[in-house]
C-alpha positions as CSV (number, residue, x, y, z in Angstrom):
1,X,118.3,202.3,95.8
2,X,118.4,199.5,92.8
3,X,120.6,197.9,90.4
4,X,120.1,199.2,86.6
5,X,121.9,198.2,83.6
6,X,121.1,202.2,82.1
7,X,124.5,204.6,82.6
8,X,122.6,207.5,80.7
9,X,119.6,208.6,83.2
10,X,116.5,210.4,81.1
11,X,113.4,210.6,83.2
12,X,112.9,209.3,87.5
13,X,113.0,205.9,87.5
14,X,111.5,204.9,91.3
15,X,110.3,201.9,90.1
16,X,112.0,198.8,92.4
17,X,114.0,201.2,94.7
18,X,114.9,199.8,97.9
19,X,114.6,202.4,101.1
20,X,117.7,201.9,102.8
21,X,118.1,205.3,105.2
22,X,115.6,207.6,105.7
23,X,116.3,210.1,108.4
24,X,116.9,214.5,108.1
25,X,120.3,215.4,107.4
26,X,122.1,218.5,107.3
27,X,124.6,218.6,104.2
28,X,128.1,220.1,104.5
29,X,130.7,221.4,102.1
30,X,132.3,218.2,100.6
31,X,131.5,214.9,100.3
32,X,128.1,214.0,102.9
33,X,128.7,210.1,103.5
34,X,125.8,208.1,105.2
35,X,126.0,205.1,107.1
36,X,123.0,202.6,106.2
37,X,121.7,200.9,108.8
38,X,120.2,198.0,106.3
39,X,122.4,196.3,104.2
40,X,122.2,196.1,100.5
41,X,123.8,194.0,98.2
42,X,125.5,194.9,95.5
43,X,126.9,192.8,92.5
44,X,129.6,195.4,92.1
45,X,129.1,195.9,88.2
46,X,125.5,197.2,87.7
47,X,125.2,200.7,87.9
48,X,123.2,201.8,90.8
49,X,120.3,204.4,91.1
50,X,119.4,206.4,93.9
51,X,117.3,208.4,95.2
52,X,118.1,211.4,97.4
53,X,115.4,214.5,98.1
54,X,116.8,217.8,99.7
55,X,114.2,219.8,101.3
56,X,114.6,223.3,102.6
57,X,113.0,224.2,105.6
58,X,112.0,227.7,106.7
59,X,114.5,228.1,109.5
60,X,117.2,228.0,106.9
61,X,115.9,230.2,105.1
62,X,112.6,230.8,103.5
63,X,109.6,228.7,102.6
64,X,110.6,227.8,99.0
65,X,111.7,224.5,97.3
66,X,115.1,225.2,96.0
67,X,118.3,224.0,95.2
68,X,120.6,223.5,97.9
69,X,123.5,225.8,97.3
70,X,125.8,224.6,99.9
71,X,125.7,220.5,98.5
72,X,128.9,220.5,96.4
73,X,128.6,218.5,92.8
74,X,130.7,216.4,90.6
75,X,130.7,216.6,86.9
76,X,130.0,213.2,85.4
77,X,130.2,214.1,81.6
78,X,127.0,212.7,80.8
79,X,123.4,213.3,82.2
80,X,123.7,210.7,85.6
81,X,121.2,213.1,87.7
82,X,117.3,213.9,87.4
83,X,116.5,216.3,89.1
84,X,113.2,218.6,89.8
85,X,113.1,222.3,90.8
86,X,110.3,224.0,92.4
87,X,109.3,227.4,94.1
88,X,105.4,226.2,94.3
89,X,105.5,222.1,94.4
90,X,107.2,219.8,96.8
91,X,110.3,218.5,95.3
92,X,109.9,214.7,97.1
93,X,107.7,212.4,95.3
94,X,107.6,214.0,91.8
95,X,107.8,212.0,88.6
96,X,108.9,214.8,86.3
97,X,112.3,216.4,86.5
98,X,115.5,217.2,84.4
99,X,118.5,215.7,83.4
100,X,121.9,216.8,84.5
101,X,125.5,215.6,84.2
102,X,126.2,217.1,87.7
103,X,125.6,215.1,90.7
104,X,125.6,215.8,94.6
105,X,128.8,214.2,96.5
106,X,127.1,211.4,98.9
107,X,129.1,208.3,100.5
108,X,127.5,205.4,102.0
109,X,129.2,203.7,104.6
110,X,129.6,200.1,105.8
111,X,128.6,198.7,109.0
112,X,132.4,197.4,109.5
113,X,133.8,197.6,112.7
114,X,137.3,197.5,114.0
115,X,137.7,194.9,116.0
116,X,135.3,191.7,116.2
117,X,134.8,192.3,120.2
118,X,133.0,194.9,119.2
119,X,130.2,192.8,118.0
120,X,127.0,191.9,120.0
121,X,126.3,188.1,119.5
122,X,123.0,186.4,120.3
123,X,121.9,182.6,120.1
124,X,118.3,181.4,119.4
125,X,116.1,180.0,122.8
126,X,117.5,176.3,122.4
127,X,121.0,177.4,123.6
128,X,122.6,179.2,125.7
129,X,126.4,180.7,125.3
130,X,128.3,180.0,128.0
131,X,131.8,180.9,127.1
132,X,132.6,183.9,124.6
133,X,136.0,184.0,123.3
134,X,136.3,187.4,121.9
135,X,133.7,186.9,120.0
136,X,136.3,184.7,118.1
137,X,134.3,181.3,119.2
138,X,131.3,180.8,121.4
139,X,130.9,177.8,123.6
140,X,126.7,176.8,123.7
141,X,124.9,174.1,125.4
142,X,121.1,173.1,124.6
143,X,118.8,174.5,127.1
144,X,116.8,170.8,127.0
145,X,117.7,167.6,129.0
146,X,117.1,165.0,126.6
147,X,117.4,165.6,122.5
148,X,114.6,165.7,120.4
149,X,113.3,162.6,117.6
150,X,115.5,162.3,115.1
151,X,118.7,164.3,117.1
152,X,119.1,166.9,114.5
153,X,119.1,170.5,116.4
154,X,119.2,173.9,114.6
155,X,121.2,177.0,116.5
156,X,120.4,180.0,114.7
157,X,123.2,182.8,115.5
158,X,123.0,186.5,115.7
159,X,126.0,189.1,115.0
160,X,125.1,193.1,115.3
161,X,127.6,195.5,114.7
162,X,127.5,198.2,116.3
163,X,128.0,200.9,114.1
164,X,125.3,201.4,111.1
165,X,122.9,198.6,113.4
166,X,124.0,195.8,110.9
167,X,122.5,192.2,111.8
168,X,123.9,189.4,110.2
169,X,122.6,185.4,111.4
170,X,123.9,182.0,111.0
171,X,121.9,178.7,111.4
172,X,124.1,175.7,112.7
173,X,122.5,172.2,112.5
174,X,123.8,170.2,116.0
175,X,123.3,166.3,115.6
176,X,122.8,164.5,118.9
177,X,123.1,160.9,118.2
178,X,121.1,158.0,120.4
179,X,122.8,156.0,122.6
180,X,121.9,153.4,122.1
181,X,122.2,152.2,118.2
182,X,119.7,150.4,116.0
183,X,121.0,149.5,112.6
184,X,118.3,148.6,110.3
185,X,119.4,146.7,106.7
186,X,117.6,147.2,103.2
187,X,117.4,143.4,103.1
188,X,117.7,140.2,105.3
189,X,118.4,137.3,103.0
190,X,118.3,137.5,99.5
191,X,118.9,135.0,96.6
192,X,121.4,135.2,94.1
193,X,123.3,133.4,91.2
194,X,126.4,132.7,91.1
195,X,128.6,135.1,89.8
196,X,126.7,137.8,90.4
197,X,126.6,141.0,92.3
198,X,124.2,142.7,94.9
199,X,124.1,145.9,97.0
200,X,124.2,145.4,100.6
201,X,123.3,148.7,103.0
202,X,122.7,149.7,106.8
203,X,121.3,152.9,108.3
204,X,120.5,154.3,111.4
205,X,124.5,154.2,112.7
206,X,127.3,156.9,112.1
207,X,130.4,154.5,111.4
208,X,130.1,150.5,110.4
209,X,132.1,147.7,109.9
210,X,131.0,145.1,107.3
211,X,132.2,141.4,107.5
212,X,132.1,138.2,105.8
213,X,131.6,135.2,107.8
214,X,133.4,131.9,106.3
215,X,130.8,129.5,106.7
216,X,128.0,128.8,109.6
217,X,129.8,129.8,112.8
218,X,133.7,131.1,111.2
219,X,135.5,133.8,111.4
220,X,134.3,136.9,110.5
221,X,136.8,138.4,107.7
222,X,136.4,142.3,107.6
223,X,135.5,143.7,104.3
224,X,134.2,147.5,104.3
225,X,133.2,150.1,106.6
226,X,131.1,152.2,104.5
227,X,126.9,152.1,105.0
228,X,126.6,150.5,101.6
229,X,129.0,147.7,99.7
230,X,128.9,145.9,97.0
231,X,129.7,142.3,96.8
232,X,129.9,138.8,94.9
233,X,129.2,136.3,97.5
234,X,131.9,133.8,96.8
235,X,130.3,130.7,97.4
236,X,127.5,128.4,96.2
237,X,124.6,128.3,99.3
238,X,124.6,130.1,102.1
239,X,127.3,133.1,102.4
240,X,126.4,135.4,105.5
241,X,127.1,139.1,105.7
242,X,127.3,140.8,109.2
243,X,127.2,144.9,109.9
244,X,127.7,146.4,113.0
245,X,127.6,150.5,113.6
246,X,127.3,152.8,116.5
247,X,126.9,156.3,116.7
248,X,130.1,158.9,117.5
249,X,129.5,159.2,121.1
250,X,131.9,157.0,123.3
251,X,129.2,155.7,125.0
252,X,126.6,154.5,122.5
253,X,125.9,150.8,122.5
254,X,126.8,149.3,118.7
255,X,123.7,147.1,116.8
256,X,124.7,143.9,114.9
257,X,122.6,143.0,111.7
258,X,123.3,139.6,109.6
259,X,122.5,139.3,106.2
260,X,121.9,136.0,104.3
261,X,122.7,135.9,100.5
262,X,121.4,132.4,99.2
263,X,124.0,131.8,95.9
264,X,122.4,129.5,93.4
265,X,124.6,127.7,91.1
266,X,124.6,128.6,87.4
267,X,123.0,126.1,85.6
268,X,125.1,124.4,82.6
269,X,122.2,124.0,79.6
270,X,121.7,121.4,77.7
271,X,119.8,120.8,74.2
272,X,119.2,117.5,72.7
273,X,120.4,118.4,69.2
274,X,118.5,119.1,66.5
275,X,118.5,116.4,63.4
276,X,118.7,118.6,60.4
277,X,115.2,118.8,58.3
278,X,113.9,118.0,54.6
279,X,110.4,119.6,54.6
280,X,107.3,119.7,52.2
281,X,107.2,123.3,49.7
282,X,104.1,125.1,51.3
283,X,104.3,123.1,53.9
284,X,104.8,124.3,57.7
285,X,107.6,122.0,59.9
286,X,107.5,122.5,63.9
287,X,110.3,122.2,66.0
288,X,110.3,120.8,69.5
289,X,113.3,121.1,71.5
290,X,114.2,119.3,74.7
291,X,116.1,121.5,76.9
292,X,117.7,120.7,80.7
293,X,120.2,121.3,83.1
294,X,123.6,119.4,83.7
295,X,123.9,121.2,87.4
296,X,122.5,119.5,90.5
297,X,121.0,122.1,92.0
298,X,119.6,123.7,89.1
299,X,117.8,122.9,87.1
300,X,117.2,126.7,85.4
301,X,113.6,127.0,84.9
302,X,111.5,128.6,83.8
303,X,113.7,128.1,80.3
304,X,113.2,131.0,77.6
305,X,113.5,130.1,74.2
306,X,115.0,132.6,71.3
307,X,114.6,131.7,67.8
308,X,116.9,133.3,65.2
309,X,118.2,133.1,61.6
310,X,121.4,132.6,60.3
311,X,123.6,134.8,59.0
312,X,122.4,138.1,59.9
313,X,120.8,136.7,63.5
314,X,118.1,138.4,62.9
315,X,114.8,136.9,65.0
316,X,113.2,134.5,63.1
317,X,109.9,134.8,61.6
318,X,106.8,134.1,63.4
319,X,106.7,132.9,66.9
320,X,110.0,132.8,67.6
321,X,110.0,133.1,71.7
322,X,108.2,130.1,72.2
323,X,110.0,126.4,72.9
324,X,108.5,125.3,69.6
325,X,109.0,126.8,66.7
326,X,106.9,126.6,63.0
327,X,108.5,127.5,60.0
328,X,107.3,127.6,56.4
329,X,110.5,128.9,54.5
330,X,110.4,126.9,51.0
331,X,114.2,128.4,50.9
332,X,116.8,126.5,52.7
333,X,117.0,128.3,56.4
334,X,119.6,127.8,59.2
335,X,117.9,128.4,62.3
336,X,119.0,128.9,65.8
337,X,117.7,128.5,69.4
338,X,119.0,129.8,72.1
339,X,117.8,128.3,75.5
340,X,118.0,130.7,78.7
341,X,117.0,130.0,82.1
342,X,117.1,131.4,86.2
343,X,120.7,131.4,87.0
344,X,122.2,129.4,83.8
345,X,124.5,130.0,81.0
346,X,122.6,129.9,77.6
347,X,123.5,127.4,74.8
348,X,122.2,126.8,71.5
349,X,121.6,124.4,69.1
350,X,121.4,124.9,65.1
351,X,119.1,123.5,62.4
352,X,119.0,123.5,58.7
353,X,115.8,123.4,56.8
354,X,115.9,122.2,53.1
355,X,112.7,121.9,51.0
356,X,112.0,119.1,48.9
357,X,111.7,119.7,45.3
358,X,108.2,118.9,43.3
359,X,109.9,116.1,41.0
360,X,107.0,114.0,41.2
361,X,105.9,112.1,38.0
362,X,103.5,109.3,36.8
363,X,103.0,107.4,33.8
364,X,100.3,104.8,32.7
365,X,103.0,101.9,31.5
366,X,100.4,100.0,29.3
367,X,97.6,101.1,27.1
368,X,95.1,98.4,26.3
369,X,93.3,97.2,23.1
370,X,90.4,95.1,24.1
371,X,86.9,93.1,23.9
372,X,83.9,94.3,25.6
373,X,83.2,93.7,29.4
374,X,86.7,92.2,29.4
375,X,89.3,92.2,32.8
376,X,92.3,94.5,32.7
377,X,94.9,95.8,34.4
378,X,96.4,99.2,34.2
379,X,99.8,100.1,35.9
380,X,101.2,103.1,36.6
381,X,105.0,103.9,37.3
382,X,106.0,106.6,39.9
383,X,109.1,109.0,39.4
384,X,110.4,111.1,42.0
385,X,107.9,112.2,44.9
386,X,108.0,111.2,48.6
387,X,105.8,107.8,49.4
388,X,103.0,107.5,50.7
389,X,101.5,107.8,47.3
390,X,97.4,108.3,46.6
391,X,96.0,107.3,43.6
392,X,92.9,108.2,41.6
393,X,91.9,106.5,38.4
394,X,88.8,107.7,36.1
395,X,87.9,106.7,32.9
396,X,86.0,109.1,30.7
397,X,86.6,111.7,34.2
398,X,84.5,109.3,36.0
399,X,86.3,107.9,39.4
400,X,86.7,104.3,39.0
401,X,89.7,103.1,41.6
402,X,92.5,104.5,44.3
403,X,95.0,102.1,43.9
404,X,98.5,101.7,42.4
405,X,97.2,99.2,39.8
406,X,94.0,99.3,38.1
407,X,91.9,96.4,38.0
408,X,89.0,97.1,35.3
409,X,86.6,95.2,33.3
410,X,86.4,97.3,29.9
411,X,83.1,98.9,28.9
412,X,80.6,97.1,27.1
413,X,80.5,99.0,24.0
414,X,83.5,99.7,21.4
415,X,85.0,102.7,21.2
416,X,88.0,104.9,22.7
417,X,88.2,105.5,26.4
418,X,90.1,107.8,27.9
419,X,91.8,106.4,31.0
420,X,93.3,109.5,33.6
421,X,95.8,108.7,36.6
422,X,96.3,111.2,39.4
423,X,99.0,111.1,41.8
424,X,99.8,112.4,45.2
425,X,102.9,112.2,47.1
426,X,103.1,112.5,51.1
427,X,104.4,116.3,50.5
428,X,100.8,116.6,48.5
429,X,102.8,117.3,45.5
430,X,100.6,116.1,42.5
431,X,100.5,115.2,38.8
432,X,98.9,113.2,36.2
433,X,98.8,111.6,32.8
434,X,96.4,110.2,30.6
435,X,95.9,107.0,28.3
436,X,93.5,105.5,26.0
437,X,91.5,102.0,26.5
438,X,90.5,101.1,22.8
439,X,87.4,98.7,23.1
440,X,87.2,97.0,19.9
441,X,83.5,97.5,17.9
442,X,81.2,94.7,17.0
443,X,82.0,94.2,13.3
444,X,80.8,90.5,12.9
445,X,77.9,89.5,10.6
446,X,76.1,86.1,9.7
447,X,73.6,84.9,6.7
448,X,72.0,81.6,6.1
449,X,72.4,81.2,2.3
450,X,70.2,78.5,1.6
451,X,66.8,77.7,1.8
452,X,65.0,74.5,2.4
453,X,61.4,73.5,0.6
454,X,61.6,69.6,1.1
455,X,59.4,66.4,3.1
456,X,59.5,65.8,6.4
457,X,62.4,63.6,7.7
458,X,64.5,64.2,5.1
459,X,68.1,65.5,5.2
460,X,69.1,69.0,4.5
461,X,71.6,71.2,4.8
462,X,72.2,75.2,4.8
463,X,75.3,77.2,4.7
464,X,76.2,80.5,6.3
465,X,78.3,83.0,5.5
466,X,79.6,85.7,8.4
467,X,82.4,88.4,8.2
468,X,84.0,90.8,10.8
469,X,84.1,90.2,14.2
470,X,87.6,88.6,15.8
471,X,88.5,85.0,15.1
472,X,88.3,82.8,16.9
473,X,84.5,82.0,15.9
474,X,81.9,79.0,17.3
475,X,77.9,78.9,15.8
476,X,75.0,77.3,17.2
477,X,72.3,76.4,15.1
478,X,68.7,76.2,16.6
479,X,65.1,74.9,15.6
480,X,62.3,78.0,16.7
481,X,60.2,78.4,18.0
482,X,61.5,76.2,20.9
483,X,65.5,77.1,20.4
484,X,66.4,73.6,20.6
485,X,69.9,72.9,19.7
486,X,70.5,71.4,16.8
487,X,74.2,71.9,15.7
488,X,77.4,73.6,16.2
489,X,79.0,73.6,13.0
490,X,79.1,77.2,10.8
491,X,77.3,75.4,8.1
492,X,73.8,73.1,9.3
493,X,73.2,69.3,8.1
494,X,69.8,68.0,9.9
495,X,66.8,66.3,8.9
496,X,63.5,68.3,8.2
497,X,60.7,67.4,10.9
498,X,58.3,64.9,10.2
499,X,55.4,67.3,10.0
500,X,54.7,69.5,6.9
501,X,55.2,73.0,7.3
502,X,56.8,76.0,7.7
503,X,59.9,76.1,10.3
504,X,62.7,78.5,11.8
505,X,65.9,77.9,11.9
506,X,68.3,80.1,13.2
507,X,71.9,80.6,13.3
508,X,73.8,82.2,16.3
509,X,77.6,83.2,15.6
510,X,80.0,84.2,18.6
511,X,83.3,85.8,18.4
512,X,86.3,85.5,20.6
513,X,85.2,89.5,22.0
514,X,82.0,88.0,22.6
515,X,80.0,89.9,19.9
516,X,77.3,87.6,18.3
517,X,75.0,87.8,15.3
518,X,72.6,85.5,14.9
519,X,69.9,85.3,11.7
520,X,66.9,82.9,10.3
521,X,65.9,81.2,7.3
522,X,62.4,79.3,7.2
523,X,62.3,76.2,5.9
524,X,59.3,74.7,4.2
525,X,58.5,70.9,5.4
526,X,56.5,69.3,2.7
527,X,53.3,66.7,3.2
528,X,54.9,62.7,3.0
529,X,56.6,62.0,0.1
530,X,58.6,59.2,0.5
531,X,59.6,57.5,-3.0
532,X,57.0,54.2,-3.3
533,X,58.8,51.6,-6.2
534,X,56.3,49.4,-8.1
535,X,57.7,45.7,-8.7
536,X,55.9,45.2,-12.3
537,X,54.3,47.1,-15.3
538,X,52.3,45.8,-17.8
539,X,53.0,48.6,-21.1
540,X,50.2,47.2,-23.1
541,X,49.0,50.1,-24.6
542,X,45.7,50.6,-22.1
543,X,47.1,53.5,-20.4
544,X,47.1,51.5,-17.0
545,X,50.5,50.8,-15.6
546,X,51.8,51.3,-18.3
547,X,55.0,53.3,-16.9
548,X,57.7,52.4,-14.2
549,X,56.1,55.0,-12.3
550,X,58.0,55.9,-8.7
551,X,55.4,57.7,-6.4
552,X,55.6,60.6,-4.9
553,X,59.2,61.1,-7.4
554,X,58.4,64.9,-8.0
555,X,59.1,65.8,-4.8
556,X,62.7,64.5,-4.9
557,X,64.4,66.0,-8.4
558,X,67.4,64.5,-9.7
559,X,66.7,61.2,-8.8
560,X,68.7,58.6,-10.9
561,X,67.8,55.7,-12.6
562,X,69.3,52.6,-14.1
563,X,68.0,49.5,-15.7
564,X,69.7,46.5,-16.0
565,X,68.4,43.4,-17.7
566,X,69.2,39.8,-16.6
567,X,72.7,39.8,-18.1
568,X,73.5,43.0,-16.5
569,X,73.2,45.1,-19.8
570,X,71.8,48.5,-19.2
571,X,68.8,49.2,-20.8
572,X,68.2,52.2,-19.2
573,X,69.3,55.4,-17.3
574,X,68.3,58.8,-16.4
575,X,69.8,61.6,-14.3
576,X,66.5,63.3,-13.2
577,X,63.7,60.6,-13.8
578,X,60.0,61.8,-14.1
579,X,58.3,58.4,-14.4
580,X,59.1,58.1,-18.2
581,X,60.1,54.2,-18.9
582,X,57.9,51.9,-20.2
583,X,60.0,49.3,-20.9
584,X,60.8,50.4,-24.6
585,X,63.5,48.0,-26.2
586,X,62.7,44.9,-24.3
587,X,60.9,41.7,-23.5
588,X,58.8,40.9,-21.1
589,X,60.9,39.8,-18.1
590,X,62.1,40.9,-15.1
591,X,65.1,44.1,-14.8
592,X,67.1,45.1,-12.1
593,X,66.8,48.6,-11.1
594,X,69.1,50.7,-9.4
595,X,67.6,54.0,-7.9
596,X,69.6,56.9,-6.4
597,X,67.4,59.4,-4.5
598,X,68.9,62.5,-3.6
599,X,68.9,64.0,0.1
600,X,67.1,60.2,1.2
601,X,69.3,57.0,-0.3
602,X,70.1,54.8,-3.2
603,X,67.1,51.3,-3.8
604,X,67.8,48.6,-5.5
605,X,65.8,45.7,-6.6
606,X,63.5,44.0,-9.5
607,X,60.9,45.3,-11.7
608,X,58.7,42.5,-13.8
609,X,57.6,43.9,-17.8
610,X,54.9,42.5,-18.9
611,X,53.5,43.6,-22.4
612,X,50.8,40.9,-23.7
């Protein structure tokens, strides 16, 4: 017999049939009902298949395999029955048959019986009935003295009806509690903060009785009697919790458990606040926070830090879990940090971060026209920026200073130099500029424009002429080869040396830049020739003294003569004399001369003519 979901039977289907009668049977007119002596559960709905074989014996009749004429059918009106026919083969146990829409008239029965004394009832080996009520209720006590670990006991119960030999069993689990009971808690003490909850929770007891005890030695106030409870200790400290529990038997002793929930205040956070920030572009800025506790008691550490941006509150970037915190925004940023702790309410503190702007500037204030190797100063004015401030002068790109002011002595030739200023502020924002130092070029000139052919200690003078250069000017005149000083005029007035020959003189010119030219002239230093005046001539005709003749006159041109006679008439003159009077127009007797020599000085005295 089995459950099918087919209605329409083509071919034996003894797959997953149950055998739930087997016995020899002789079939009557009508419906043949069996009682089954195994039960067999049926879902009610599914169709059910089973499987019956008739089998004629040879008292009945003869020894072949036929139909049974007697077993009445039913007609289904559609094939419900396979069936096999067979003079030769045994009809039990074939595979092969035909359909048919007829099928044999068989009833199983229930094992029901009428009444429930009817029923034989059994307990398992650990009890023993010892009162049966009609079967209605059983009274059973444990066939052991003292219960077993744990005091859970199965019963396993036995019911047979008597009809069909149906046995149906029940298991009963029997709890025998101890005596004596031991409570045990999940925890002992436990520590908490304030405010919040925790699960409390006893075994080993069948019914309990919680209670809060109102400080060390109170009253205990009752507050549950389940196993577990939840509670919020109420105050800050010490807050005790007792449990007692006992089993159901009368005369169990109860167990006592205390537990001790240590309530820590929450701590009331403080931050030292923030000063808002002005920060360097590309430049990071850390934040560092001070962060405590207003509640004796608690101070709340260890602190956790949460850094976050305003307006969405999104984490900040970076490290932002930290109790300092670097940003590098170059926007303007309002940050937050949030300060947590054990047992404390949070708080936080806000910050904005602005960025200075790059409005640095420099200029060199003063560009310089100059001498040569001269001192200068060079100034440059700062505009905007953040002090400190590094400098770095160069001149022609060469480093020259690092100071606000530069103190320079201007290179020693003329030209244009290019004078560079760098700045850098305390945010390392930089700039420049540039400016020119014009050193002026030597220009000056000098020429001695005389020259000097004349005896020895005898005045002379030579002029220069110079051009260029910058005024003011000063000239120093010098005798070579021994450069001894001999004036400081620009033109020269000196005396030639006694000696004949050939001497240098030179001419140094300075200007107010300190350019100098210099230049020489030789001057020629004759043998001695100072003028030698007779006192008396005798112009007889004998070609002896005949002539007023001044020695050594040729070497001093221009020289000037006048005659005068007794009575101061002139009787004679001459612009450049060469020894040419010989007393022409006069008597013997004595003149009065006047001679002017040029570059020496002007004699005077008396010449004597004598002509017989």
């Amino acid at each position: 017999m089995k459950c099918s979901s087919v209605t329409t039977l083509t071919d034996f289907d003894n797959s997953g049939l149950v055998q739930v009668y087997f016995g020899n049977f002789t079939p009557v007119v009508g419906v043949n009902t069996h009682n089954l002596p195994q039960a067999y559960a049926w879902d009610g709905v599914s169709s059910l298949i089973v499987d019956v074989c008739y089998t004629r014996t040879v008292a009945l009749s003869s020894t072949y395999y036929t139909s049974n004429p007697i077993t009445p059918g039913t007609n289904t009106g559609s094939n419900k029955t396979v069936y096999f026919s067979s003079d030769a083969t045994p009809a039990c146990g074939n595979l092969n048959g035909t359909t048919s829409n007829i099928r044999p008239n068989i009833k199983f029965g229930n094992c029901a019986a009428s009444i429930p004394s009817a029923y034989t009832v059994s307990v398992s080996t650990n009890g023993t009935i010892t009162a049966n009520y009609g079967n209605d209720s059983l009274k059973v006590e444990p066939t052991f003295a003292t219960p077993p670990v744990g005091g859970n006991v199965v019963y396993t119960f036995s019911v047979t009806n008597p009809i069909g030999g149906c046995v149906a069993t029940q298991t009963i689990a029997i709890l025998y509690p101890p005596i004596t009971t031991s409570i045990t808690t999940a925890i002992t003490n436990t520590v908490l903060c304030e405010g919040s909850t925790t699960n409390l929770s006893a075994v080993g007891a069948s019914n309990y009785n919680w209670f809060y005890q109102n400080g060390a030695g109170g009253p205990l106030q009752p507050i549950a009697t389940t196993s577990s409870i939840t509670v919020t200790p109420p105050a800050i400290g010490t807050n005790t919790y007792v449990v007692t529990g006992n089993s159901p038997c009368p005369s169990s002793t109860p167990d006592t458990k205390t537990i001790t929930v240590n309530v820590i205040p929450m701590a009331n956070l403080i931050i030292t606040p923030l000063p808002d920030v002005t920060k360097c572009l590309n430049q990071p800025f850390t934040f560092n926070p001070v962060a405590g506790s207003a509640t004796t008691g608690n101070a709340g550490t260890p602190y956790t830090y949460a850094w976050t941006e305003l307006p969405t509150n999104a984490p900040a970037p970076g490290t932002n879990s930290a109790a300092s915190y670097t940003t590098n925004s170059n926007t303007t940023t309002t940050l937050v940090v949030t300060v947590n702790g054990v047992c404390a309410m949070p708080t936080s503190d806000t910050v904005v971060v602005k960025n200075f702007v790059n409005d640095l500037g420099v200029a060199i204030t003063n560009s310089i026209l100059t001498c040569p190797n001269k001192p200068l100063d060079l100034n440059a004015t700062i505009t905007g920026g953040h002090a400190i401030y590094n400098y770095t002068w160069s001149v022609n790109s060469i480093p020259v200073a690092n100071t606000p002011t530069l103190s320079y002595t201007s290179p020693s030739s003329g030209g244009t130099y290019v004078v560079s200023v760098s700045v850098m502020d305390s945010c390392q924002y930089q700039t420049s500029d540039n400016d020119v130092i014009v050193v002026l070029p030597n220009t000056l000139s000098i020429a001695i424009v005389d020259s000097v052919s004349l005896c020895g200690n005898t005045p002379f003078t030579l002029s220069s002429t110079s051009s260029g250069g910058y005024p003011d000017y000063s000239y120093q005149w010098f005798l070579l080869p021994n450069a001894t000083s001999i004036s400081n005029t620009s033109g020269l007035s000196s005396t030639t040396p006694a000696s004949e020959g050939n001497y240098a003189i030179q001419v140094v010119i300075s200007d107010s830049c300190g350019y100098q030219r210099s230049d020489i002239q030789i001057i020629n230093v004759l043998p001695p020739c100072q003028v030698e005046i007779p006192n008396v001539i005798t112009p007889n005709g004998d070609f002896a003294n005949d002539y007023f003749k001044i020695k050594n006159i040729e070497y001093h041109p221009n020289t000037s003569v006048t005659i005068f006679d007794r009575w101061g008439l002139k009787v004679f003159e001459s612009s450049n004399y060469n020894n040419e009077w010989k007393g022409e127009g006069v008597s013997d007797g004595t003149f009065f001369y006047v001679i002017d020599v040029p570059q020496d000085k002007k004699y005077s005295g008396f010449i004597t003519v004598f002509k017989k």
